[in-house]
NUKOLBA-56668 format. One line per field, with one value per residue (C-alpha): x, y, z. Coordinates in pm, 1 decimal, m for minus. Layout:
// residues N
x	(X:...)
y	(Y:...)
z	(Z:...)
***
This chain:
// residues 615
x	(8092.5:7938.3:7817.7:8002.2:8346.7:8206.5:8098.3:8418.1:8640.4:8428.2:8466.7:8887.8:8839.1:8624.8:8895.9:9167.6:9007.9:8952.9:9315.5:9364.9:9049.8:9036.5:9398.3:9397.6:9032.9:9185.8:9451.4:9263.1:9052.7:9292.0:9469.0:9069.9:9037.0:9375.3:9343.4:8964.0:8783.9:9037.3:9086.7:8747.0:8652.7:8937.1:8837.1:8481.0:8615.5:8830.0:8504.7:8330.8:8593.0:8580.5:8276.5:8325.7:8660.8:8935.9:9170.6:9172.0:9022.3:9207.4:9156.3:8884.2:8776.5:8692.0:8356.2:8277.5:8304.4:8078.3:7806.1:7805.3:7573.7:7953.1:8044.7:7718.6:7747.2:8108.6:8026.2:7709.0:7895.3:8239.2:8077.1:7820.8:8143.7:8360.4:8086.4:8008.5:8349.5:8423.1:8095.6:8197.2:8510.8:8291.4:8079.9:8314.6:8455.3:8079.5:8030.6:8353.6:8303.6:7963.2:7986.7:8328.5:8316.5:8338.6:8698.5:8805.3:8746.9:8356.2:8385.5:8488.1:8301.4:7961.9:8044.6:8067.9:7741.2:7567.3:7816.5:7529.0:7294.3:7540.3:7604.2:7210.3:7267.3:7604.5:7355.2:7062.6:7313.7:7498.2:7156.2:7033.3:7346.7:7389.8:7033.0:7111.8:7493.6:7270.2:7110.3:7430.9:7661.2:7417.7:7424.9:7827.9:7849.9:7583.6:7869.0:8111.9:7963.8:7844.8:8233.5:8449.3:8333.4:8612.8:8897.8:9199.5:9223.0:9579.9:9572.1:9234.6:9396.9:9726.1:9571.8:9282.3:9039.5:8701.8:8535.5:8794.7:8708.8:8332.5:8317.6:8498.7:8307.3:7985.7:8106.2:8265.9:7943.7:7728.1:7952.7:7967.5:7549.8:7558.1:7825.9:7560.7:7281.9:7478.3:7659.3:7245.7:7174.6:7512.2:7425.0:7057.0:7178.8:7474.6:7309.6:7226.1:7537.5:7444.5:7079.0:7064.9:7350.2:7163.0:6828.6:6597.8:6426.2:6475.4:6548.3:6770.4:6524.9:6436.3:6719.8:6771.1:6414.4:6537.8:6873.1:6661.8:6439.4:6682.6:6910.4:6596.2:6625.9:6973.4:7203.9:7371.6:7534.8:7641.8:7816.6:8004.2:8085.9:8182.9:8346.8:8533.4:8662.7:8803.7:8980.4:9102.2:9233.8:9411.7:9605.8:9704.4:9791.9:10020.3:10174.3:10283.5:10378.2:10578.0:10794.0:10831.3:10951.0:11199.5:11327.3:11359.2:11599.7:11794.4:11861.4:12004.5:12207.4:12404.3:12354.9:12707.6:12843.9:12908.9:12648.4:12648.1:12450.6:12319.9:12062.4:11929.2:11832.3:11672.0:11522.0:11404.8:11278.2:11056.3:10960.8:10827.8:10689.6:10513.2:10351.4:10323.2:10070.1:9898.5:9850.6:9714.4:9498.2:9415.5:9303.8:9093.3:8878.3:8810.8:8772.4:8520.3:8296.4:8334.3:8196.8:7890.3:7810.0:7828.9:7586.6:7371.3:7340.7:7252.7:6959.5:6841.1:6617.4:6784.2:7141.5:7279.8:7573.9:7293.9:7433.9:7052.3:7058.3:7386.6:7310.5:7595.7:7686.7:7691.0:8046.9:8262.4:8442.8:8507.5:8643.4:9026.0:9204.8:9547.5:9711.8:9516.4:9577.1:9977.7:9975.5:9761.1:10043.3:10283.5:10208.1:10149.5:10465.7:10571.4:10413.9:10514.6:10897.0:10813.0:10662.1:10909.5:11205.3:11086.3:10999.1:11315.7:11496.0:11252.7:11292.4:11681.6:11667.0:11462.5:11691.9:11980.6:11779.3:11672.4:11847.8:12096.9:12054.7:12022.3:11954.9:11694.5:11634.2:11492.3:11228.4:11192.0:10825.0:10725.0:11107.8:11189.4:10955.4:11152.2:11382.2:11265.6:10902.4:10764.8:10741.1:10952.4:11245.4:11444.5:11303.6:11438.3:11768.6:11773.2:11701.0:11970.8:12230.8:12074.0:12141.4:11770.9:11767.4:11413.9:11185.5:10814.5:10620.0:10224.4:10081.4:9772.6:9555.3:9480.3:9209.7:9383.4:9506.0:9843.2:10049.0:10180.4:10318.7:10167.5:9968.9:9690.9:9380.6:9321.4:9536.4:9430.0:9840.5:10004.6:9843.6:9584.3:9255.0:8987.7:9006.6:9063.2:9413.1:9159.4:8969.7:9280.7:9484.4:9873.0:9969.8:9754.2:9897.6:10270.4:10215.4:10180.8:10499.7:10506.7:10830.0:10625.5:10332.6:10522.4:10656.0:10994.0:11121.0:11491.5:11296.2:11093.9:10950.2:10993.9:10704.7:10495.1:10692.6:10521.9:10586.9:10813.1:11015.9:11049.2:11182.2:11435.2:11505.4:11582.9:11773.1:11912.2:12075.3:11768.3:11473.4:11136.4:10797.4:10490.6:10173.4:9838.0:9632.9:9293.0:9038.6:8743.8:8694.9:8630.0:9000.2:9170.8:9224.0:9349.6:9585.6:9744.0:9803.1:9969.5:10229.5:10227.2:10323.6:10551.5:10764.5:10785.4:10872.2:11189.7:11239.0:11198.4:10933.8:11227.7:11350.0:11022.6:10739.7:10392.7:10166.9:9836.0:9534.6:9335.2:9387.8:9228.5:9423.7:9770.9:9662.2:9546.2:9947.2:10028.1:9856.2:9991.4:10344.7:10426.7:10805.3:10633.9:10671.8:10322.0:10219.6:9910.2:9925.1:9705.3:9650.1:9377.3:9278.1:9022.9:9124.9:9504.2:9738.4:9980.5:9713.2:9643.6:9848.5:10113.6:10475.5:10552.8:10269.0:10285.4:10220.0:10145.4:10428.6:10265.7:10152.2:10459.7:10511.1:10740.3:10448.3:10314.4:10683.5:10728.9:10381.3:10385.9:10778.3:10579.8:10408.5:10750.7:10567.7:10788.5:10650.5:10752.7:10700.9:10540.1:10552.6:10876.1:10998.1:11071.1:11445.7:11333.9:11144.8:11434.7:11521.4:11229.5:11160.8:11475.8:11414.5:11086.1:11259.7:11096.7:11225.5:11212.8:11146.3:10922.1:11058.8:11014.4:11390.3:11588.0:11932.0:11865.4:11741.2:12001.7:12251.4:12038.6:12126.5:12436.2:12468.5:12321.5:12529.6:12825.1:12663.8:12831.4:12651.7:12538.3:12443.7:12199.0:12022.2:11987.3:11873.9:11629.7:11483.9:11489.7:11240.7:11040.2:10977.3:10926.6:10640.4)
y	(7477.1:7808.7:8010.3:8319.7:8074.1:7930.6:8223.9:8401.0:8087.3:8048.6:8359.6:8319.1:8031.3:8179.8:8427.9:8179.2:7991.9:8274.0:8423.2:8387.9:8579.3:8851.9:8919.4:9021.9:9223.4:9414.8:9522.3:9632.8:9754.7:9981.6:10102.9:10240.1:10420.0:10577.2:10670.8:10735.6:10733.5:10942.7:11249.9:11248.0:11312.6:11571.0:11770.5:11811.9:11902.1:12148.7:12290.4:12342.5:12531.5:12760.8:12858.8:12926.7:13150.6:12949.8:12667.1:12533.7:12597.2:12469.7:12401.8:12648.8:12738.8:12375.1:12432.7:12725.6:12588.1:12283.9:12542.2:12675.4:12567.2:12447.6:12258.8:12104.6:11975.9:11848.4:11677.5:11480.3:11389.8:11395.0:11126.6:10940.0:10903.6:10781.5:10530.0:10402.7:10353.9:10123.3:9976.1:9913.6:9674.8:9509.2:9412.5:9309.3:9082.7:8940.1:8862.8:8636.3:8461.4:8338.0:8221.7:8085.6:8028.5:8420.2:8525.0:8912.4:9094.0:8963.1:9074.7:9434.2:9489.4:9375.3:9598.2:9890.5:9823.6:9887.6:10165.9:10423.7:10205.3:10158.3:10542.0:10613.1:10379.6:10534.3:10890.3:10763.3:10615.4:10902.6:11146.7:10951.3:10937.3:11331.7:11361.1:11162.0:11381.7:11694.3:11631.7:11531.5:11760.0:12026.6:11922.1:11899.3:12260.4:12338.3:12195.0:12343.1:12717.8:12637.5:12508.9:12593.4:12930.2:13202.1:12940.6:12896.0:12526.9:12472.6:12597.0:12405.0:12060.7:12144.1:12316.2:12041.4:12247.3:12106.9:12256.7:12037.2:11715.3:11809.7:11942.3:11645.3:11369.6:11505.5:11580.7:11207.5:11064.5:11247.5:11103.1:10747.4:10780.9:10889.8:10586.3:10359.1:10496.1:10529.6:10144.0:10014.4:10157.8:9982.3:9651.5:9662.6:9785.5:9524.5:9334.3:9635.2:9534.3:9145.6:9234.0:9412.3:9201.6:8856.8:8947.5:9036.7:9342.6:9488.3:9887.4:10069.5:10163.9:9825.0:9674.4:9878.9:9762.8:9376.6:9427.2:9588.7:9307.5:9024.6:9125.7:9248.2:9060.7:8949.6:9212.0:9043.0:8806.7:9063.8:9263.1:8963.1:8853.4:9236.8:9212.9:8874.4:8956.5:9280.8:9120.7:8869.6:9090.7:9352.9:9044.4:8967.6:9287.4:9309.1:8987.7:9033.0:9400.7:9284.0:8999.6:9233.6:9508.0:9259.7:9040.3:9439.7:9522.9:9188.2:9208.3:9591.6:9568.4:9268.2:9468.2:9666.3:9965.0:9878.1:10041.1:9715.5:9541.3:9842.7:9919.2:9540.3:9502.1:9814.5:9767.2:9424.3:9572.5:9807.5:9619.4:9333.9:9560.1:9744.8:9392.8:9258.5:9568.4:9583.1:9210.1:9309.8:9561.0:9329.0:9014.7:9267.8:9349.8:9017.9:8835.8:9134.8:9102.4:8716.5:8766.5:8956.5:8703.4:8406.8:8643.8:8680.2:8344.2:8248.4:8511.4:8388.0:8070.9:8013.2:7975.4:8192.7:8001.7:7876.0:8070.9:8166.4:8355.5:8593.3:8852.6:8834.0:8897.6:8504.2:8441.7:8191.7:8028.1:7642.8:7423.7:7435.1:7172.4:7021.9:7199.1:7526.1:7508.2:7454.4:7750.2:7970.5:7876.3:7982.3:8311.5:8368.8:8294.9:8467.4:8764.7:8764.1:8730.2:9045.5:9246.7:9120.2:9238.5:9538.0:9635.4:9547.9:9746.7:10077.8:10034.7:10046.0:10332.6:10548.2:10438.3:10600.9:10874.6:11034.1:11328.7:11336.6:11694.2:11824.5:12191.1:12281.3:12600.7:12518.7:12798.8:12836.1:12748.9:13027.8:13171.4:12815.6:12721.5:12386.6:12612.0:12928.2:13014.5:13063.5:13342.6:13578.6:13756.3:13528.2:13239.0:13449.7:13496.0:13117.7:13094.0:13229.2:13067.0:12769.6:12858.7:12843.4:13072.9:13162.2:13263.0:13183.9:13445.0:13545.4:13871.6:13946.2:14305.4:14380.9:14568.8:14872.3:14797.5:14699.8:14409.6:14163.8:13829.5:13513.8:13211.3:13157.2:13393.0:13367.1:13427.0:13119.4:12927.2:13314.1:13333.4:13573.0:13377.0:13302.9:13646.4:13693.9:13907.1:14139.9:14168.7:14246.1:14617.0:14560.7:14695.8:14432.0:14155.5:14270.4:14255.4:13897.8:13684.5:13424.8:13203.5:13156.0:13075.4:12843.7:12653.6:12753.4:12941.7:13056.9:13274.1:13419.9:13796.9:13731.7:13968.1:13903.4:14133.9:14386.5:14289.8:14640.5:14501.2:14137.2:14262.0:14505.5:14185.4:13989.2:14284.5:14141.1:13846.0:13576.2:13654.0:13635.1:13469.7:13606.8:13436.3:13695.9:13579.9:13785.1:13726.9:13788.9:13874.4:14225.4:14250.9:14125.5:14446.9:14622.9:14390.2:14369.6:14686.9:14729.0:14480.9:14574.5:14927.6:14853.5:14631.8:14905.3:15155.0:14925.9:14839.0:14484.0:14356.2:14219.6:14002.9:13892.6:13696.2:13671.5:13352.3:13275.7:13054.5:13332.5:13322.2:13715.1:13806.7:13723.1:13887.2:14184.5:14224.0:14136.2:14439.3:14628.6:14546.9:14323.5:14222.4:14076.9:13671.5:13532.7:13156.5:12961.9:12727.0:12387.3:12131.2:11961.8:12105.9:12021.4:12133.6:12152.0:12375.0:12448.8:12625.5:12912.2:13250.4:13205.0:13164.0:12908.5:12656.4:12602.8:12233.8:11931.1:11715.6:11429.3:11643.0:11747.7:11513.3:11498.9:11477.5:11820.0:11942.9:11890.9:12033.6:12330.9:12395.5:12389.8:12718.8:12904.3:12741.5:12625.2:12418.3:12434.8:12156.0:12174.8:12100.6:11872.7:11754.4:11421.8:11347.1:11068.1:11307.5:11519.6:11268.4:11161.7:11552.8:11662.3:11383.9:11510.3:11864.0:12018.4:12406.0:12479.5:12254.7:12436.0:12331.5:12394.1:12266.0:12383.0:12300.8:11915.7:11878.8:12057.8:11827.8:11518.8:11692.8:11744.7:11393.1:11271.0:11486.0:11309.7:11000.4:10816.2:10791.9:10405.5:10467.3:10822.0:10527.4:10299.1:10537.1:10636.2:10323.4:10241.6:10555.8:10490.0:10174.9:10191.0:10447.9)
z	(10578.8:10678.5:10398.9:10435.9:10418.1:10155.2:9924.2:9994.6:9901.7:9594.5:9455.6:9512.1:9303.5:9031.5:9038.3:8945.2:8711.8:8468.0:8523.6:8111.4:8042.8:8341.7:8271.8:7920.4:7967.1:8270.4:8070.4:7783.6:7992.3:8177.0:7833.5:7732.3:8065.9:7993.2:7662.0:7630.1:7989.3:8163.8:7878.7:7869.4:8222.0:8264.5:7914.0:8082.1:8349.4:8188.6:7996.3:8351.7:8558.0:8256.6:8289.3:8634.4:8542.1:8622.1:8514.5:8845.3:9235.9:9552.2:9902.3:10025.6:9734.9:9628.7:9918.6:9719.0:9381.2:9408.3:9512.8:9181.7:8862.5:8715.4:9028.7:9065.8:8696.1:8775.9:9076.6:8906.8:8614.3:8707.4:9011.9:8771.5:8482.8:8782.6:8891.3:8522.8:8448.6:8801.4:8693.7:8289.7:8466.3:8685.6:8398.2:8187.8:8494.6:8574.6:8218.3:8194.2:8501.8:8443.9:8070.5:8004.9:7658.2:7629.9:7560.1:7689.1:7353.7:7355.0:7733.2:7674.8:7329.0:7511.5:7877.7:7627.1:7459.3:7832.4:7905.3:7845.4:8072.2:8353.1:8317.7:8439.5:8709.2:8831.1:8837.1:8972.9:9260.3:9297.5:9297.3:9609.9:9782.3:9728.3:9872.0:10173.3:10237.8:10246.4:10612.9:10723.9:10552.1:10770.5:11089.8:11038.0:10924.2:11246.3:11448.1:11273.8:11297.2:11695.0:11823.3:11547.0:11389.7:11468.2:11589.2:11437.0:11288.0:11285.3:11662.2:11748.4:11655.8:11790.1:12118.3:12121.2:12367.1:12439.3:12198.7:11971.1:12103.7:12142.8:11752.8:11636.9:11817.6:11748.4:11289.6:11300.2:11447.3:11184.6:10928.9:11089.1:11065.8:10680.0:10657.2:10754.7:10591.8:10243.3:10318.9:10364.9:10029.1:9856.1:10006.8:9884.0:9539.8:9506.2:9241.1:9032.3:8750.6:8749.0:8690.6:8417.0:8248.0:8296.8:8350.7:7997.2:7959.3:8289.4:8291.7:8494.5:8756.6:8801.0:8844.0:9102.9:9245.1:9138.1:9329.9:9619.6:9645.2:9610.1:9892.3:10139.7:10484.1:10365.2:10484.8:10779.7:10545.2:10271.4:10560.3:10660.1:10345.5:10160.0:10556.6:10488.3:10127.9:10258.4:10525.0:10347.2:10031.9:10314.2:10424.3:10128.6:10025.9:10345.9:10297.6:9944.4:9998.3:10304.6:10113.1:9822.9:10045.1:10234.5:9945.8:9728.8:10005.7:10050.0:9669.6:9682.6:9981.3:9784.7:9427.3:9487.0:9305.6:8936.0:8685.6:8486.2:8799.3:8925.0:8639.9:8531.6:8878.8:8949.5:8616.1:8732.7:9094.5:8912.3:8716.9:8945.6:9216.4:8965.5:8800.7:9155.8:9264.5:8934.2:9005.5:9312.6:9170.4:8949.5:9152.4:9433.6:9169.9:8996.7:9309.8:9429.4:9115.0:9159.9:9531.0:9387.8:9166.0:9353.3:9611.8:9318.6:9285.1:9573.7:9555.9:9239.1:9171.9:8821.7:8765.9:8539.5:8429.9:8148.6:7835.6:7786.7:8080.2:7958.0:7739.7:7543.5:7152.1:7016.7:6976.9:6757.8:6970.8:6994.5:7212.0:7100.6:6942.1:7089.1:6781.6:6867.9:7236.5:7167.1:6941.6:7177.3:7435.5:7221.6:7127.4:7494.7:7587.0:7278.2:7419.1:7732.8:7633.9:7409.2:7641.0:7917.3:7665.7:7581.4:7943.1:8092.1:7815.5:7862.8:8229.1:8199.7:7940.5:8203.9:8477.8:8253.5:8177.0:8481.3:8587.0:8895.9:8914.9:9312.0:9234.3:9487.1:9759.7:10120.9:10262.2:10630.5:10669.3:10905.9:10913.0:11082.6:11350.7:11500.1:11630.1:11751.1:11803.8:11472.5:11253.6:11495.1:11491.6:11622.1:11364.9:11105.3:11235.9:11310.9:10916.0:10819.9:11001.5:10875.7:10539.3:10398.8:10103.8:10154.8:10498.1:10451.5:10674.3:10737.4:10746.9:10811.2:10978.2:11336.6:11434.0:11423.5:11028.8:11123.6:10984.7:11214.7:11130.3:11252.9:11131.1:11340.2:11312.3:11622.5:11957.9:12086.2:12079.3:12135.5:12461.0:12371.3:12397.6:12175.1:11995.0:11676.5:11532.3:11361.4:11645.5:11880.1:11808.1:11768.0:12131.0:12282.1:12055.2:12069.6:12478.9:12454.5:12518.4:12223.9:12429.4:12684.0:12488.2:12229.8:12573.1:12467.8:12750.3:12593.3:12388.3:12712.1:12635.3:12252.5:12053.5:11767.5:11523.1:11253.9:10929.6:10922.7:11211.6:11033.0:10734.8:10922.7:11103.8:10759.6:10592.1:10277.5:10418.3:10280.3:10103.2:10221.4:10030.8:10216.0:10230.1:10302.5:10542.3:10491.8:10724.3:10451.6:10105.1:10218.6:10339.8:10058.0:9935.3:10205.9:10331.8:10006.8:9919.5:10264.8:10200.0:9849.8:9937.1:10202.5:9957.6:9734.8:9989.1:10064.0:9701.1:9769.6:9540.8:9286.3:9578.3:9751.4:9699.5:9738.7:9813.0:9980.8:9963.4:9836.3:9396.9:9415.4:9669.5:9463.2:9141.6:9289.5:9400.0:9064.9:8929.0:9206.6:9165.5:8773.2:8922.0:9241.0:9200.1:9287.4:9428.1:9476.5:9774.5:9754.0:9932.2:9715.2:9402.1:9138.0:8764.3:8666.8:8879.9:8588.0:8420.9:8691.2:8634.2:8835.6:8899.3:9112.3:9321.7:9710.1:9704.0:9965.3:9962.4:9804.2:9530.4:9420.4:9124.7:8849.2:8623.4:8751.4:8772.8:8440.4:8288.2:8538.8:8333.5:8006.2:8139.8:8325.2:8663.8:8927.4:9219.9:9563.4:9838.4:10190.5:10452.4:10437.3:10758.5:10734.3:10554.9:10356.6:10152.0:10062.8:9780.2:9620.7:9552.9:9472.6:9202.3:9152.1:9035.9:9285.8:9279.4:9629.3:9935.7:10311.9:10592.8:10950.2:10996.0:10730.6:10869.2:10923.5:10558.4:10425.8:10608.9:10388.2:10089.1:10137.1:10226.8:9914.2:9705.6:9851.9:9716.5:9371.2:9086.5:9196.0:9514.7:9377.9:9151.9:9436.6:9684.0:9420.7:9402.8:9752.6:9902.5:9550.7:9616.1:10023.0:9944.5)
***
């Protein structure tokens, strides 16, 4: 047999053999990261975007951020924690596999001893890898500034000009080459974890020079075999998700509509698929560490299966008697019934629980841009016979200090070239036809609208939540006090609010108008959202949890969902408690809603559990 086979196969059976003693550790394991690990990394986290003045930073400002001394810290540390933690499991996991009279307590009590060891290696890893980003990261923003600089995204990767595909080859082959470079260094330091658990007296540095040297000239067979194990584990992965998936389905298209079936088997259903993917989890990461070992192995001249070889706390355990063994076997099954018991019971307690309420508003993301062009006067009209409460517009500042509303900063997708909206005056834009543009020729000779004409256009008949678009931190100002003063002119900052991307931007109108309702859109953030000075949060989809939900409540928060254009999403948030959900298509997810308000009690639950479980 071929050696890559035959280290891969060897490491699945190392794997199974140790099921009793990986189990247990992983879960422990898992319950420390949560309770300790975890609040430990977000507290300093906490402590650092203090110091640099906020609770939390978002998108953009996430670039900005990490150039500071706080970011800096939080990316070394925050990076080095994450790394020492992944490495405190693996160590754990090594230990077990190579000396089996250790049981999982001995495991985890002698992983924490090196914690502050594999914490230096985690930052001397993460230092070099930094270093090596720094050439690359360059030459990406170099490409960014030559094709990029001035464009529009949204209407670069919707247009997709050359200068798209150019930009984008030439960032993704940079990052391909730092890829390589960064996957040479992982190979060669592999062993790092193994050698300064089995190896006496080595230091952090050299194990890094041990690992370095044991794996020289033997990188072709580490790629195929890190190759073969992740092959192998994504199979499984599909397999198992696939007849989980199927047989989940079978079972609640037979459940039927009395509550008394209805919640023991979603109960059980959540139940399995959430012990099936912690299994998973589970079994990927033993059978990884098992992989590295039995590599290590092979490197070494010694084996270290010898107990004098693991450097280990001496335990007391003996081979078990018959009488032992039975009773051990007992208490697992003991356990398991318990735990079983008590699961199944909490699992049918939330099921009754949760909340059937459907209370949510839709916004027109850019007054409804599926259909009408978007953002224009005859979007918002569209809106409202649509029935969305709410009309999501953009305003930003020609050259002439105007306010129009559009998205892009650029004219690029309005038929207006490569300039820029600040660079163009508000005759030249409004002379552009945006049907035409849009390719939707019913609308032919439709104008981008000032933000005087849009809200003329909207009257009082929905309400409008606009985001400022400001070009630079030198026109934040300006165009905010514009559509500040323009709301207050029409006495409409009770019934209007304010979002954007820029957090100055929306306290600024705060100060300017206290009754104005001000959001925070995000995409990715780093810190905690429900702690910015807001009222509600413009999030991704995917973000829009019912654990942030229900902390951003805590602080009179709501959060709002974008952008949601796919029906099977309407449920999961509504579920979510979502306060508002951006759509470009307000009318089709309204007609979901309605349908799952029609919906009995049993069926809510079921549908519940269905899009949970098929995401």
């Amino acid at each position: 047999m071929s050696r890559v086979p035959h280290l891969v196969l060897s490491a699945y059976h190392s794997s199974l053999g140790r099921l009793r003693s990986v189990i247990p550790y992983s879960l422990a394991f898992k319950i420390l990261d949560a309770l300790l690990l975890t609040p430990l990394f977000t507290l300093g986290l906490r402590q650092l975007l203090a110091h640099y003045g906020k609770a939390s930073v978002g998108n953009f400002e996430i670039a900005s951020f990490l150039l500071t001394w706080p970011g800096m810290t939080a990316l070394v540390c925050g990076g080095t924690f994450l790394l020492a933690t992944q490495y405190f499991e693996l160590a754990g996991l090594q230990l077990l596999l190579a000396d089996r009279t250790l049981d999982w307590s001995g495991g985890l009590r002698t992983a924490a001893r090196q914690f502050h060891r594999l914490f230096l290696l985690g930052m001397r890893q993460l230092v070099v890898y930094l270093a090596l980003s720094l050439p690359f990261l360059a030459g990406i923003g170099i490409v960014y500034w030559w094709f990029w600089s001035g464009s529009d995204l949204n209407g670069m990767i919707i247009l997709r000009p050359r200068e798209f595909w150019l930009g984008g080859g030439l960032a993704c082959a940079l990052g391909g080459a730092y890829l390589i470079v960064a996957g040479r260094w992982f190979l060669g330091w592999l062993f790092a974890v193994p050698v300064m658990l089995f190896e006496p007296g080595v230091s952090v540095t050299g194990a890094l020079v041990r690992s370095e040297s044991l794996t020289a000239g033997k990188y072709i067979l580490l790629i195929r075999s890190v190759g073969a194990w992740l092959i192998v584990n994504f199979l499984i992965s599909v397999i198992v998700l696939w007849g989980l998936d199927a047989g989940s389905e079978w079972i609640l298209d037979r459940t039927g509509e009395r509550l008394s079936v209805v919640l023991p088997v979603t109960a059980t259903l959540v139940l399995a698929h959430g012990l099936l993917l912690g299994g998973l989890s589970v079994f990927g990461t033993v059978s990884f560490a098992a992989l590295v070992m039995a590599l290590y192995r092979q490197s070494t001249s010694e084996p270290i299966d010898s107990p004098d070889m693991v450097q280990v706390a001496p335990t007391t355990n003996t081979p078990d008697r018959p009488v032992r063994r039975m009773s051990r076997g007992w208490l697992w099954v003991g356990g398991l019934a318990i735990g079983l018991a008590v699961t199944l019971s909490g699992a049918k307690e939330y099921v009754r629980s949760q909340r059937l309420d459907d209370r949510v508003e839709f916004t027109a993301h850019r007054a409804g841009a599926t259909r009408a062009p978007e953002n224009s006067v005859a979007a918002v009209k569209q809106a409202i016979v649509d029935r969305a409460e709410w009309a999501e517009i953009d305003v930003q500042r020609t050259a002439d200090g105007q306010l129009v509303v559009m998205h892009d900063i650029d004219l690029a997708r309005s038929g207006g070239g490569k300039r820029r909206v600040d660079q163009a005056t508000l005759v030249e834009i409004q002379a552009l036809d945006l049907g035409a543009a849009l390719k939707m020729p019913e609308f032919a000779r439709e104008r981008i609208p000032t933000f005087a004409e849009f809200l003329d256009a909207a009257g009082k008949s929905i309400r409008l939540n606009v985001e400022l678009k400001p070009h630079n931190r030198a026109d934040e100002e300006p165009l905010t006090e514009l559509v500040v003063a323009e709301l207050k002119r029409r006495g409409l900052t009770g019934r209007t609010r304010i979002c954007s991307q820029s957090y100055d931007s929306i306290q600024f109108a705060k100060r300017q108008a206290p009754d104005l309702e001000i959001g925070f859109i995000a995409a990715k953030s780093v810190g905690d959202l429900a702690r910015l000075d807001v009222d509600f949060l413009m999030v991704e989809t995917k973000m829009a949890t019912r654990e942030l939900v229900d902390r951003a409540a805590t602080r009179g928060i709501t959060i709002h969902a974008w952008t949601v254009n796919d029906t099977k999403w309407v449920a999961p948030l509504v579920d979510a408690g979502v306060d508002n959900i951006i759509t470009d298509d307000p009318a089709t997810l309204r007609t979901r809603l309605d349908e799952i308000r029609g919906l009995g009690t049993a069926d809510r639950i079921l549908l519940r559990v269905r899009e949970a479980l098929r995401r």
